[in-house]
C-alpha positions in Angstrom: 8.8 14.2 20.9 6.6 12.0 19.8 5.7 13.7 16.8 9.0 13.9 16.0 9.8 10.4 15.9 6.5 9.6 13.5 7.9 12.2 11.2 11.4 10.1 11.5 9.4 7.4 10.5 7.2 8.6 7.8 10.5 10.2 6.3 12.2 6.2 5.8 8.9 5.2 4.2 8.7 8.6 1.7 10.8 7.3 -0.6 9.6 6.2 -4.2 10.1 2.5 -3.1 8.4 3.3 0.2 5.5 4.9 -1.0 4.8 2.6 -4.2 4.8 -0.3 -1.8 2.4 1.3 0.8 0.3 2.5 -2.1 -0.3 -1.1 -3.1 0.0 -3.0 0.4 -2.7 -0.3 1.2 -4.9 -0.9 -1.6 -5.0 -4.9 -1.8 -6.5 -4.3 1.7 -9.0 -1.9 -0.1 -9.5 -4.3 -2.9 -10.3 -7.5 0.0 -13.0 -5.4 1.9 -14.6 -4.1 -1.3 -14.8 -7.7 -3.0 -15.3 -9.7 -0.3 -16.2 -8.6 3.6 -18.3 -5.7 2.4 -20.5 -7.4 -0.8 -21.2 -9.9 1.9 -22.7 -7.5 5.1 -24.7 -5.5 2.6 -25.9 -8.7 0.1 -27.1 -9.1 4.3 -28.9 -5.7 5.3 -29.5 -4.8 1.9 -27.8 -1.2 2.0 -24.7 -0.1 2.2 -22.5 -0.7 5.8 -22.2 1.5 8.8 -18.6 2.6 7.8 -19.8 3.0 4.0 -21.7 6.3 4.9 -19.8 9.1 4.0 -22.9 11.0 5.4 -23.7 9.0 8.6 -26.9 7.6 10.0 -29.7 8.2 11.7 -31.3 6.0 14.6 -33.4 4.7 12.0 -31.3 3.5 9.5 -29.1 2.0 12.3 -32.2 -0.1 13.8 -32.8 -1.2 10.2 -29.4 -2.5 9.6 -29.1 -4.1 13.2 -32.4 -5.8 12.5 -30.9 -7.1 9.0 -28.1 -8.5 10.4 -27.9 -12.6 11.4 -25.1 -14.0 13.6 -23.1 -15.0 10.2 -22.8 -11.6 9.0 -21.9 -10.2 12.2 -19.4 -12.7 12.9 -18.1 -11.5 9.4 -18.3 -7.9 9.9 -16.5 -8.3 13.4 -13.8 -10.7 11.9 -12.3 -9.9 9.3 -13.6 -6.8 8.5 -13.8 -4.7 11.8 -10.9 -6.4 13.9 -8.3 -7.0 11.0 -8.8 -5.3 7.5 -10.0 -2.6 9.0 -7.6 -1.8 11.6 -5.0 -2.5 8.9 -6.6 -0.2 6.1 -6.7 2.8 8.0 -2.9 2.2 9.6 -1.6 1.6 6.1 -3.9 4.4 4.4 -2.5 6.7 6.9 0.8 5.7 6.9 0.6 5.8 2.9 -0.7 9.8 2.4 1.8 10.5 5.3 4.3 9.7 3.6 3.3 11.3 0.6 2.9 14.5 1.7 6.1 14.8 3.6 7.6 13.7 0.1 5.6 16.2 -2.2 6.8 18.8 0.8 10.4 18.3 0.5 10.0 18.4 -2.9 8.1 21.6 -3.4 10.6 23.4 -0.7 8.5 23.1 2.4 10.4 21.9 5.3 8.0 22.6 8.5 4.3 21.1 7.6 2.2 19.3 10.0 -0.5 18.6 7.6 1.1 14.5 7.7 -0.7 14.3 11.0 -4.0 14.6 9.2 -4.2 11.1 8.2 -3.2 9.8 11.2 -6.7 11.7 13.3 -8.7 10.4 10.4 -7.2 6.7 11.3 -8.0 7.5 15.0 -11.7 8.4 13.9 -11.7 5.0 12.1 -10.6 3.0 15.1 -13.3 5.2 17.1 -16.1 4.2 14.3 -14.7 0.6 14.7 -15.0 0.3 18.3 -19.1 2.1 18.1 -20.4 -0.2 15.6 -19.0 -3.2 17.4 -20.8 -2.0 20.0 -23.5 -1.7 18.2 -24.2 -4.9 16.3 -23.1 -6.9 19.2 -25.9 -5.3 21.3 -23.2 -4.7 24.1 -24.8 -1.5 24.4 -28.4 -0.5 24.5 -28.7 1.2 21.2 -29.7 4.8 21.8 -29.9 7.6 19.7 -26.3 9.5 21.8 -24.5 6.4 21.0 -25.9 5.9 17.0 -25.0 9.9 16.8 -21.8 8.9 18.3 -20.8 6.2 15.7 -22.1 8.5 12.9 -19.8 11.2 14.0 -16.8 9.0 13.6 -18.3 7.9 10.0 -18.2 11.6 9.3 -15.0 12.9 10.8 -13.6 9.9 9.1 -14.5 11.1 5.9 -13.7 14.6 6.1 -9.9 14.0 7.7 -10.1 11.4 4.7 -10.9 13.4 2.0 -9.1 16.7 3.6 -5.9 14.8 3.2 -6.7 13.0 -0.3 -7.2 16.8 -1.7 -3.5 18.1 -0.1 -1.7 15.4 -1.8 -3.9 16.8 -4.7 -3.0 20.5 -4.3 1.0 19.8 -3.4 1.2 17.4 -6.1 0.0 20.7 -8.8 2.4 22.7 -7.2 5.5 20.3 -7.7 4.3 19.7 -11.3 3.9 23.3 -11.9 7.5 23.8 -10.4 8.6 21.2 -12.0 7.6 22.2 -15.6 8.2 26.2 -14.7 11.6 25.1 -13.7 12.4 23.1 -17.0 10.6 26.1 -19.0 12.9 28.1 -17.0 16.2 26.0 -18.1 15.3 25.7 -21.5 14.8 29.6 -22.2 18.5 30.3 -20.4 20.1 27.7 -22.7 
């Protein structure tokens, strides 16, 4: 039921218009963390942020980046970053390849995917990393090495849903221009 009516939903925003629009909504929040919330944290803990680590984290690097930190830069990474560009970036992201890929389905012939939902577990990891490192760098928790592996975990699965999804708009984009040009090389040799 439910899925149905995201599908309903993702459908409205597939069209050119739709997806253009998320495409650039989605990437001006891209464009604010990169040059502007995230230059600041690591110009801060001198290396790269918790949810920059495509790789994760160990215990170690986490204690060195909670050391690092100062009351100014985790008021910054909570607010904005954490609790508004990047509860909006993942949404929109999501929303964004969603809709793509129910619109490079429909247009290669496939009517019953669920591979749209991708995007949407890879947003839920995001809110999951979200929640840990706020944890974290608020000291709300004691920092232990379960909840540090934790937090890393999301960082990963984050990634991976990420870049799975990235790579089928790839693959049915390919297909759709292969049809595409097979069915115009096709047309061209009947006429």
């Amino acid at each position: 039921m439910m899925q149905r009516r995201l599908k309903n939903l993702l459908l409205l925003t597939s069209t050119k218009t739709g997806i253009v629009s998320l495409f650039l909504l989605t990437h001006s929040v891209l464009l604010l963390m990169m040059t502007y919330t995230f230059p600041a944290i690591t110009t801060q803990i001198k290396t790269q942020a918790f949810d920059l680590r495509p790789f994760g984290y160990s215990m170690i690097e986490a204690q060195e980046i909670l050391q690092r930190l100062d009351q100014e830069t985790i008021d910054l990474y909570l607010f904005p970053q954490l609790f508004l560009l990047d509860i909006l970036y993942p949404l929109l992201l999501a929303v964004f390849l969603s809709s793509l890929m129910l619109r490079l389905h429909r247009l290669i012939g496939v009517q019953d995917s669920r591979l749209y939902i991708v995007p949407f577990l890879a947003m839920i990891c995001d809110y999951l990393e979200n929640t840990t490192v706020a944890l974290l760098i608020t000291k709300s928790l004691v920092v232990s090495e379960g909840i540090v592996q934790t937090a890393s975990t999301f960082t990963i699965m984050k990634g991976v849903l990420t870049s799975f999804s990235w790579i089928v708009v790839l693959i049915l984009f390919v297909i759709w221009v292969k049809k595409a040009y097979w069915v115009d090389k096709k047309q061209m040799s009947l006429e």
